[in-house]
N, C-alpha and C positions, 0 to 999 in steps of 0.2 A: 838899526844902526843908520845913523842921516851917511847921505850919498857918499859928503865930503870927505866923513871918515874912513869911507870904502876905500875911496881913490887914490887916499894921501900915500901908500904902500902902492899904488901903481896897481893896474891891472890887469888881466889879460883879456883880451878882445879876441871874438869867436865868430868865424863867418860859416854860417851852414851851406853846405851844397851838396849836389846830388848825392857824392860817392865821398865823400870824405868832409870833416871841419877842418878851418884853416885857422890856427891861432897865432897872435902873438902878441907881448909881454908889451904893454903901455905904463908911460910912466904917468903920474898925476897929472898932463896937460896933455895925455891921449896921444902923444908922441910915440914911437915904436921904438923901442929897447930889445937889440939882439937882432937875430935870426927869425924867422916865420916859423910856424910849425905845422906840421899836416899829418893829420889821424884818419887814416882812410878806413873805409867801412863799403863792406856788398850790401845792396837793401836787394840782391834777387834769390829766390826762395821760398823758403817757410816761414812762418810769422815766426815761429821758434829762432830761425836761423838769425832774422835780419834782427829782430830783438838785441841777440846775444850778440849780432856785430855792431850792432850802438852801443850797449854795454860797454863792451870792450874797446872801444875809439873813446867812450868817455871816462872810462876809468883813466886810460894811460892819459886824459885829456887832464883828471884833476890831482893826477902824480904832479904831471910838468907843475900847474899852476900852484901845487903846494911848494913843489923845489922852488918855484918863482920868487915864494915869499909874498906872492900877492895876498888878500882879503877876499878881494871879489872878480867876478869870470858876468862878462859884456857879453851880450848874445844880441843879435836879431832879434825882435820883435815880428816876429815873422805868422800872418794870418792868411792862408792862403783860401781861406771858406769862399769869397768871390771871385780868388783868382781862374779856378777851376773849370768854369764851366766855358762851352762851347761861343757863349754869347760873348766874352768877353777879350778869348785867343780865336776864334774863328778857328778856321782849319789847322790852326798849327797844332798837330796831332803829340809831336816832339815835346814839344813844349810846356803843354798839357800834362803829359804823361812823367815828365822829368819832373812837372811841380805836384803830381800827386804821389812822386815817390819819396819826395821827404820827410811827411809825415813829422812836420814840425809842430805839432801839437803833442805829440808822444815824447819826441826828443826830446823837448821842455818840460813838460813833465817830469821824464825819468833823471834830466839832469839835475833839475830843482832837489829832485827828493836826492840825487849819489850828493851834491856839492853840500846839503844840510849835514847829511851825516861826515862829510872832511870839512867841517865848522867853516864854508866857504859860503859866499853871500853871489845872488845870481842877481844882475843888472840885466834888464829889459831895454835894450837901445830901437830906436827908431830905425827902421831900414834904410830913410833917406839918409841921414847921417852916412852911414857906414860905404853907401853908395858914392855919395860925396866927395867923403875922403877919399876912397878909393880912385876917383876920377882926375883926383888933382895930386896926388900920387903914385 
């Protein structure tokens, strides 16, 4: 389905962070509509456990954005394959450790395939973008 048709029902836009997603409800010029929303999730654990706490921060994530009435759900593009290593954060040990607990290669994953089956459509946004806005809002 082309972009435009995605967007023309507004969408919801999705910020990944360590311990929870922050969403909310954009209208067709990326404008925020409403209140923010925040789905909090443990990633400390069992691979079992933290699974099933994405799951669950994504399930209740594509309830909201079904009640929204939106089409489509805005994410990060988010690749942290070079963020990773030593050579690139030096000592900041925090840092490091916060950006290999997101594991947003799985979260992307698992969303793509929950949002297909609730006939929701997943947009790949750029990080700067979303950084951006964020800065001048």
């Amino acid at each position: 389905m082309p972009l435009n048709s995605l967007r023309a029902g507004g969408v919801v836009g999705v910020d990944t962070n360590a311990d929870h997603l922050a969403a909310w409800h954009l209208d067709p010029h990326g404008n925020p509509v409403g209140e923010p929303r925040r789905f909090d999730y443990d990633l400390c654990g069992t691979a079992n456990y933290r699974d099933a706490q994405l799951r669950h921060a994504l399930t209740r994530l594509l309830h909201w954005a079904n009640s929204s009435g939106v089409r489509a759900i805005a994410v990060e593009d988010l690749d942290f394959t070079d963020s990773k290593t030593r050579e690139k954060h030096g000592r900041k040990k925090k840092f490091r450790q916060l950006i290999s607990g997101i594991h947003a290669g799985r979260l992307h994953a698992r969303l793509l395939a929950m949002a297909a089956e609730q006939d929701l459509s997943v947009i790949a946004v750029d990080p700067a973008y979303t950084s951006m806005w964020g800065d001048q809002h």
